[in-house]
N, C-alpha and C positions, 0 to 999 in steps of 0.2 A: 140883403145878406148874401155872400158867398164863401166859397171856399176856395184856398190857395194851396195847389199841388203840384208836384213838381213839374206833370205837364206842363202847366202854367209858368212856370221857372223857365224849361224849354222853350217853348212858345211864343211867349208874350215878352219874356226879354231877353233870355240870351240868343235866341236863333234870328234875332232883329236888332241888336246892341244896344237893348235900352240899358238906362243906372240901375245898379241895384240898389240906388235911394230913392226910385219908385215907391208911392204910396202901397201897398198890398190890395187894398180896397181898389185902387183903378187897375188893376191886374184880373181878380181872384174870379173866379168861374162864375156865373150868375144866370138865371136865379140858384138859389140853393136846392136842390133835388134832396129830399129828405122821406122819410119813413116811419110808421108809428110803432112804440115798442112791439104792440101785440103781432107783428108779422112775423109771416114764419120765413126758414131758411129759403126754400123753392120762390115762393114771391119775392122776396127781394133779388135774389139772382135775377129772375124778369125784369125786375125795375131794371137793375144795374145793365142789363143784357140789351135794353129796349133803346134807354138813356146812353150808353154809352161811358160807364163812368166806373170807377174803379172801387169809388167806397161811396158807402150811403150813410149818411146821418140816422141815427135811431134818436125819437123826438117823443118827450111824453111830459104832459099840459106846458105844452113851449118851452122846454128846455132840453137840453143835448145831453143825452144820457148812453152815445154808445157810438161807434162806427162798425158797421158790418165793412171788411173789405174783398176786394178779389181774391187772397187769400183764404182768409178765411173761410169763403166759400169752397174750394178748392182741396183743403184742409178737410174742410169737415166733409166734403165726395167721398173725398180719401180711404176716411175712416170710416165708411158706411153709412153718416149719418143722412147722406140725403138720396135720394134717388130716384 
């Protein structure tokens, strides 16, 4: 399982001129980098910080229940909520 961002759009085919009738699956970022609900905002910023990545999957019993992204993080600094 991965995920396809526009990085990847970037990247893997327009800055190499691949078709954009590429499969998504032979593109998209791997493995998937993912997170369990119960994290808090500060830990995931480390993930994302550590990994290099812009948004983190939020994962609760094997299912995709959210994306934390750099925004967001950013956003909620803003507002005081993290510090």
């Amino acid at each position: 399982m991965g995920i396809f961002t526009e990085r990847d759009l970037l990247s893997k085919l327009l800055a190499v001129d691949r078709p954009l009738t590429i499969e998504v699956g032979d593109v998209c970022s791997s493995p998937l980098i993912t997170a369990p609900l119960g994290i808090n905002v500060a830990e995931a910023a480390i993930i994302m910080a550590s990994k290099h990545i812009r948004r983190l999957p939020i994962i609760e019993k094997d299912r995709l229940v959210g994306i934390i992204t750099a925004r967001d993080l950013i956003e909620a600094y803003a507002r005081g909520r993290v510090k």
